[in-house]
LUMPA-885326 format. One record per residue: z negated, y negated, x negated of N, C-alpha, C in turn; residue number from 0. Coordinates in nm, 3 decimals, padded with zeros to 5 digits. Layout:
% LUMPA-885326
<rec><n_z>Z</n_z><n_y>Y</n_y><n_x>X</n_x><ca_z>Z</ca_z><ca_y>Y</ca_y><ca_x>X</ca_x><c_z>Z</c_z><c_y>Y</c_y><c_x>X</c_x><num>NUM</num></rec>
...
***
This chain:
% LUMPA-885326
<rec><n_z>-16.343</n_z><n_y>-12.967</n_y><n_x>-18.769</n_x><ca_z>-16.415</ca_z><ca_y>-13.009</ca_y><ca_x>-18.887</ca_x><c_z>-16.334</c_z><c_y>-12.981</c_y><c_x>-19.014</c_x><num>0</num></rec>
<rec><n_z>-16.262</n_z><n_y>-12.838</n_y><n_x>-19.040</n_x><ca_z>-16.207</ca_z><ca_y>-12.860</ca_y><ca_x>-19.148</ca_x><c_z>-16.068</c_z><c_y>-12.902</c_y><c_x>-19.150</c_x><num>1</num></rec>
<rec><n_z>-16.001</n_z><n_y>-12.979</n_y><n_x>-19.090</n_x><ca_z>-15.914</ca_z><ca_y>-13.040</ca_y><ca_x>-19.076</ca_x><c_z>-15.928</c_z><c_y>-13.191</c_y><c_x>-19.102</c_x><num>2</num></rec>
<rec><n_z>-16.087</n_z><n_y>-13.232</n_y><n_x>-19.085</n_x><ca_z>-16.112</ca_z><ca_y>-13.346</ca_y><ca_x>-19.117</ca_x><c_z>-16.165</c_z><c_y>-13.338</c_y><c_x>-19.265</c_x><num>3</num></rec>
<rec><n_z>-16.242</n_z><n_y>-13.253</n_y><n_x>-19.365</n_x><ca_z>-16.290</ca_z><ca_y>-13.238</ca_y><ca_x>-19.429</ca_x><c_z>-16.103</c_z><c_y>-13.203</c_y><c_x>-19.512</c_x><num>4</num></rec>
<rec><n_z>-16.021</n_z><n_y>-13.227</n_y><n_x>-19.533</n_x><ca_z>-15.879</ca_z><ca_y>-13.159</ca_y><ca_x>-19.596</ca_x><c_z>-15.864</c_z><c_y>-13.301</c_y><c_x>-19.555</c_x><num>5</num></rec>
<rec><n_z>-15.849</n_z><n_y>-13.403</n_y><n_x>-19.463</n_x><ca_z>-15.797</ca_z><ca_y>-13.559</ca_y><ca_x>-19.397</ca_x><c_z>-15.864</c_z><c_y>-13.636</c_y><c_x>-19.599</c_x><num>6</num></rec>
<rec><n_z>-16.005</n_z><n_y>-13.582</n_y><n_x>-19.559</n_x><ca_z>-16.083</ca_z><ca_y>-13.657</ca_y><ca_x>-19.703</ca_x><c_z>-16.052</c_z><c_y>-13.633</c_y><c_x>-19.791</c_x><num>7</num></rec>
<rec><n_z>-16.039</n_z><n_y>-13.501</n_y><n_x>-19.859</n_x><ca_z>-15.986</ca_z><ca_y>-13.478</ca_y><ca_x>-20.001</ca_x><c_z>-15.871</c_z><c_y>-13.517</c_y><c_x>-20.009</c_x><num>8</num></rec>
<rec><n_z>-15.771</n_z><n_y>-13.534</n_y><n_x>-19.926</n_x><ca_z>-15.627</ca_z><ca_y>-13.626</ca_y><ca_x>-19.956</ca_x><c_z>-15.642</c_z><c_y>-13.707</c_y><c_x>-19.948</c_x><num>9</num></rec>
<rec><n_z>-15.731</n_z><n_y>-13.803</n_y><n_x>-19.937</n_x><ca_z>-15.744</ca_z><ca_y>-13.950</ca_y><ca_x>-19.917</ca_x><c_z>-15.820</c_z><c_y>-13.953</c_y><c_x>-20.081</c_x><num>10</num></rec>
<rec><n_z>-15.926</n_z><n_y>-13.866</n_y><n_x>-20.131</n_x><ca_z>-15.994</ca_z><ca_y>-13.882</ca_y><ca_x>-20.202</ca_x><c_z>-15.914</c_z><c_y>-13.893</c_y><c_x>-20.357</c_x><num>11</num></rec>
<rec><n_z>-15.799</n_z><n_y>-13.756</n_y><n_x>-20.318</n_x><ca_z>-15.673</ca_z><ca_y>-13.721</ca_y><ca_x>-20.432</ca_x><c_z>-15.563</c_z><c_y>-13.852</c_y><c_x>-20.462</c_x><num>12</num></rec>
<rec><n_z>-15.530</n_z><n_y>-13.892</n_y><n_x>-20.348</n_x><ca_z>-15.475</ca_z><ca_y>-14.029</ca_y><ca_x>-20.328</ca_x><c_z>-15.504</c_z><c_y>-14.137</c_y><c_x>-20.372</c_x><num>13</num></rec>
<rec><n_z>-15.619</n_z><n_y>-14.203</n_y><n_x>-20.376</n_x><ca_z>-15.740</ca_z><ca_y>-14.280</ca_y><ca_x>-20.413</ca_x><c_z>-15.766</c_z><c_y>-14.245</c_y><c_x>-20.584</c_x><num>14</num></rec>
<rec><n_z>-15.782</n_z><n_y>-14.141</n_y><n_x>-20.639</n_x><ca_z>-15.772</ca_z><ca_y>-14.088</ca_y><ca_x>-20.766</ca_x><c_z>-15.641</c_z><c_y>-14.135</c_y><c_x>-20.860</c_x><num>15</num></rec>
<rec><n_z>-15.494</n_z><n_y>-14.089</n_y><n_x>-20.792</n_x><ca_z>-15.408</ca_z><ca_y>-14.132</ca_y><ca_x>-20.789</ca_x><c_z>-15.362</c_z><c_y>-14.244</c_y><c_x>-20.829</c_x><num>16</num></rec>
<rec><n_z>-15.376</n_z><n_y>-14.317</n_y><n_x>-20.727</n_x><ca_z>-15.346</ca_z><ca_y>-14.495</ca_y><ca_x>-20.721</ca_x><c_z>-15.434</c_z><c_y>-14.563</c_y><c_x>-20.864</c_x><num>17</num></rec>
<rec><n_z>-15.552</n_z><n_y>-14.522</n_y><n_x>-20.826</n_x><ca_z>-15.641</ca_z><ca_y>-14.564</ca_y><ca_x>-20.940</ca_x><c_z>-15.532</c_z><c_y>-14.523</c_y><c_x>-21.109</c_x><num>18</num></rec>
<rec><n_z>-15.526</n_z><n_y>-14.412</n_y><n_x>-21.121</n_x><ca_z>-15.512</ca_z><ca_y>-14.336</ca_y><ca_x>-21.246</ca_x><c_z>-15.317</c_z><c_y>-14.425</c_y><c_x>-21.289</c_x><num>19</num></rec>
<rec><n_z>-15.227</n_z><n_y>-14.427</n_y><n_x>-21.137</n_x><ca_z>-15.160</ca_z><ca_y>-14.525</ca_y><ca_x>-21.178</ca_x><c_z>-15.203</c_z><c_y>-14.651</c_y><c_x>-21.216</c_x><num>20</num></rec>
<rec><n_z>-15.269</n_z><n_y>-14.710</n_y><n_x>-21.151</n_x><ca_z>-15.285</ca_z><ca_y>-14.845</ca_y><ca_x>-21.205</ca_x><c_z>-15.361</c_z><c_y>-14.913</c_y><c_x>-21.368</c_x><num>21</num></rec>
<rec><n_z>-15.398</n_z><n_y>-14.779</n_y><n_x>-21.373</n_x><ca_z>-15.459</ca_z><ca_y>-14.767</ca_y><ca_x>-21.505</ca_x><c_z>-15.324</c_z><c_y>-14.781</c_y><c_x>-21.614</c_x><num>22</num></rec>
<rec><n_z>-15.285</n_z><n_y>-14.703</n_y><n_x>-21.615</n_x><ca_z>-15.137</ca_z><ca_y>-14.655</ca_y><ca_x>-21.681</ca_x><c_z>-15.073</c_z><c_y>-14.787</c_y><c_x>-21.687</c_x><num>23</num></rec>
<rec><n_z>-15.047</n_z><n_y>-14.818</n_y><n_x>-21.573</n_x><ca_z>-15.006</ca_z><ca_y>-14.979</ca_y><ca_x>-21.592</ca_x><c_z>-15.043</c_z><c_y>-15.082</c_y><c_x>-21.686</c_x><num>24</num></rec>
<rec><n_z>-15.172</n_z><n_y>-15.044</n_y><n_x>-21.666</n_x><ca_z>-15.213</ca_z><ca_y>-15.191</ca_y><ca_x>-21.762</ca_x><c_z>-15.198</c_z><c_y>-15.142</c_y><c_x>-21.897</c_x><num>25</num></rec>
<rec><n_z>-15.242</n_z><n_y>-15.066</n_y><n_x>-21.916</n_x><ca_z>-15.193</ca_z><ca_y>-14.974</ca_y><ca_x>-22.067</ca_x><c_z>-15.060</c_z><c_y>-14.983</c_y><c_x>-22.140</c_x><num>26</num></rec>
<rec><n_z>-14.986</n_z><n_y>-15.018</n_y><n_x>-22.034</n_x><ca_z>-14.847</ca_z><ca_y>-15.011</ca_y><ca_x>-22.082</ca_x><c_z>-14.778</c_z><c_y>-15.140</c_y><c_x>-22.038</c_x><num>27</num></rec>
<rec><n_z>-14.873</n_z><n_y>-15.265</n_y><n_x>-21.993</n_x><ca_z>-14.826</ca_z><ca_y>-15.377</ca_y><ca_x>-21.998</ca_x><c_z>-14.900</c_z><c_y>-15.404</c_y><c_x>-22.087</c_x><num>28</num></rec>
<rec><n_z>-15.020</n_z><n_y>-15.379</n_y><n_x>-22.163</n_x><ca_z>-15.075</ca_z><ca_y>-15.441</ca_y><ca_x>-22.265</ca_x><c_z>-15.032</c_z><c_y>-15.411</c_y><c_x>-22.410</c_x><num>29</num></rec>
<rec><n_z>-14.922</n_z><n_y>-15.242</n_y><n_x>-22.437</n_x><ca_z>-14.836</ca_z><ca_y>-15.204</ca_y><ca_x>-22.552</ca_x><c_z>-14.713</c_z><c_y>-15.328</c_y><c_x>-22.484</c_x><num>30</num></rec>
<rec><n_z>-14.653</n_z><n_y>-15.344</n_y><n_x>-22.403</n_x><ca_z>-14.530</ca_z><ca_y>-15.375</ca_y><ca_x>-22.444</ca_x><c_z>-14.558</c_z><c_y>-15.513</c_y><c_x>-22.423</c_x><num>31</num></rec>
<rec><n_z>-14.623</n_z><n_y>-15.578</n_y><n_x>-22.395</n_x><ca_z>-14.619</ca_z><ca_y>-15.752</ca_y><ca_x>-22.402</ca_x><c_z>-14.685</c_z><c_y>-15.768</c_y><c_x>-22.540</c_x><num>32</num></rec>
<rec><n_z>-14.747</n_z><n_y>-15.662</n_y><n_x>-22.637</n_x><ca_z>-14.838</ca_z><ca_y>-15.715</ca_y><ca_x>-22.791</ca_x><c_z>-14.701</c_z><c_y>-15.775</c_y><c_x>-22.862</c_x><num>33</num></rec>
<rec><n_z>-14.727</n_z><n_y>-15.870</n_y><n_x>-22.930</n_x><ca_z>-14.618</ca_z><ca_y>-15.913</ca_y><ca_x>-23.036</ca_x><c_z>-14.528</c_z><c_y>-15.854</c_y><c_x>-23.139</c_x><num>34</num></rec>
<rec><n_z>-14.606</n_z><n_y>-15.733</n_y><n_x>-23.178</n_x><ca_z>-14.536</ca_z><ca_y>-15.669</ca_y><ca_x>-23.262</ca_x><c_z>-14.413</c_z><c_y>-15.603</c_y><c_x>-23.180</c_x><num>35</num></rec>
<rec><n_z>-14.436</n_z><n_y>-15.546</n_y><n_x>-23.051</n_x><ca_z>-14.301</ca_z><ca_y>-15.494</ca_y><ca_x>-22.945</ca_x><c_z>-14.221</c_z><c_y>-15.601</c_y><c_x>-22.920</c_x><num>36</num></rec>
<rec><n_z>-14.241</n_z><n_y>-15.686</n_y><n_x>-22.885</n_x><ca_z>-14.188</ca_z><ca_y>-15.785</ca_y><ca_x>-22.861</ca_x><c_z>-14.086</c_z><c_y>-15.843</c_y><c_x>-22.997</c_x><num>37</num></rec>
<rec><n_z>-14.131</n_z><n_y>-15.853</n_y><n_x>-23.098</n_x><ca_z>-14.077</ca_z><ca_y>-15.872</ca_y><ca_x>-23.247</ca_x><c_z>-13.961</c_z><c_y>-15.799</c_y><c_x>-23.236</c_x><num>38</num></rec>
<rec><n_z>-14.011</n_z><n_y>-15.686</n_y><n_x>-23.246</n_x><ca_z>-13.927</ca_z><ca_y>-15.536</ca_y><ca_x>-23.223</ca_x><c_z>-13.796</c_z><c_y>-15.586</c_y><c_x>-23.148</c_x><num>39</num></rec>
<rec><n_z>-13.823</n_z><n_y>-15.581</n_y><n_x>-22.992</n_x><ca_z>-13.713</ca_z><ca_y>-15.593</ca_y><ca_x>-22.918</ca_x><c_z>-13.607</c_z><c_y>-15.697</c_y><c_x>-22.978</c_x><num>40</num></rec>
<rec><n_z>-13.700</n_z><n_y>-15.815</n_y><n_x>-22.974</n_x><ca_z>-13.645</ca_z><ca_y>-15.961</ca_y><ca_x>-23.022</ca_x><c_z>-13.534</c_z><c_y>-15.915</c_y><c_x>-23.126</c_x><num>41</num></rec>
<rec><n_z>-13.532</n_z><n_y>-15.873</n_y><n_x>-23.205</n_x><ca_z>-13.485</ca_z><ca_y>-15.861</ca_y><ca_x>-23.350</ca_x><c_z>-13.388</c_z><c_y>-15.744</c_y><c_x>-23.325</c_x><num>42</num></rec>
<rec><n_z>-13.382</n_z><n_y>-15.630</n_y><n_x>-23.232</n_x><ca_z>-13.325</ca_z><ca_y>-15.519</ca_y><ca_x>-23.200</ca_x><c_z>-13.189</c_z><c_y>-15.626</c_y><c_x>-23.092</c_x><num>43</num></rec>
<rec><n_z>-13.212</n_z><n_y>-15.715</n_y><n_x>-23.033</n_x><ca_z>-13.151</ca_z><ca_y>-15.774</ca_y><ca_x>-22.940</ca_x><c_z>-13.049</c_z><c_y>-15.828</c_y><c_x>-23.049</c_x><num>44</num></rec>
<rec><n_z>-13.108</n_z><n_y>-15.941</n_y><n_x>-23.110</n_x><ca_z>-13.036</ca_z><ca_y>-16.044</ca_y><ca_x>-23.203</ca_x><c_z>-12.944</c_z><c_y>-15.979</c_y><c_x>-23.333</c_x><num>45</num></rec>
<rec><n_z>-12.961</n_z><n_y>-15.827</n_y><n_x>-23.377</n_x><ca_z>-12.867</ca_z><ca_y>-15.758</ca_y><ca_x>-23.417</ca_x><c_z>-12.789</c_z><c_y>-15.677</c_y><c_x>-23.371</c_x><num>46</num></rec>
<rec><n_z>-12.800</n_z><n_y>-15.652</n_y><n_x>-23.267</n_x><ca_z>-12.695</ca_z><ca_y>-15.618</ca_y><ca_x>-23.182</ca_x><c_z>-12.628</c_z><c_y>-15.704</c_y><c_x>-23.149</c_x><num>47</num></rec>
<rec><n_z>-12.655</n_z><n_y>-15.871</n_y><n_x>-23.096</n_x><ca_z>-12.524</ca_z><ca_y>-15.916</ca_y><ca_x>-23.057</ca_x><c_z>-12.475</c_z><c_y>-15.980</c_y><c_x>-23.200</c_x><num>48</num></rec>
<rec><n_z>-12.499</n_z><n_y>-15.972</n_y><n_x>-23.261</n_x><ca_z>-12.467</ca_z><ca_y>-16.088</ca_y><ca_x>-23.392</ca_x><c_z>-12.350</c_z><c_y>-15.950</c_y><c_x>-23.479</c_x><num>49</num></rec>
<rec><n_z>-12.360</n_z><n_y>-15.858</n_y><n_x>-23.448</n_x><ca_z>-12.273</ca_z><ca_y>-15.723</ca_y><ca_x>-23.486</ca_x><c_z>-12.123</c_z><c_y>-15.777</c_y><c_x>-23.467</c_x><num>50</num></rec>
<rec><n_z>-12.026</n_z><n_y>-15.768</n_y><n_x>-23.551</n_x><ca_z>-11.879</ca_z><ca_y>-15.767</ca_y><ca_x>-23.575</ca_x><c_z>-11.830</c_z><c_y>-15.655</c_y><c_x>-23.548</c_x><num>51</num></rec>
<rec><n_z>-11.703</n_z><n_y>-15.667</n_y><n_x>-23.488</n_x><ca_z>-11.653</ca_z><ca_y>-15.551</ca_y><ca_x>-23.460</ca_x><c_z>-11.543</c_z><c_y>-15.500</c_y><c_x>-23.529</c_x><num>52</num></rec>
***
């Protein structure tokens, strides 16, 4: 029994887990796809290569 009852709470911790990543995810595909990051990069890109050496 408590070998099965320890089987659940790692499944339960796991399950917590996955969830709490996938959260994070969207959080951080919804900062870096907003326009203003995107601006950002865009403009961070296009002065860097346009730079003389």
């Amino acid at each position: 029994m408590r070998g099965r009852v320890l089987r659940t709470r790692q499944s339960i911790a796991y399950a917590i887990g996955t969830v709490a990543a996938a959260a994070f995810a969207a959080v951080l595909y919804t900062v870096l796809s907003g326009e203003s990051v995107v601006t950002a990069l865009t403009d961070l890109v296009t002065r860097a290569l346009s730079t003389t050496f």
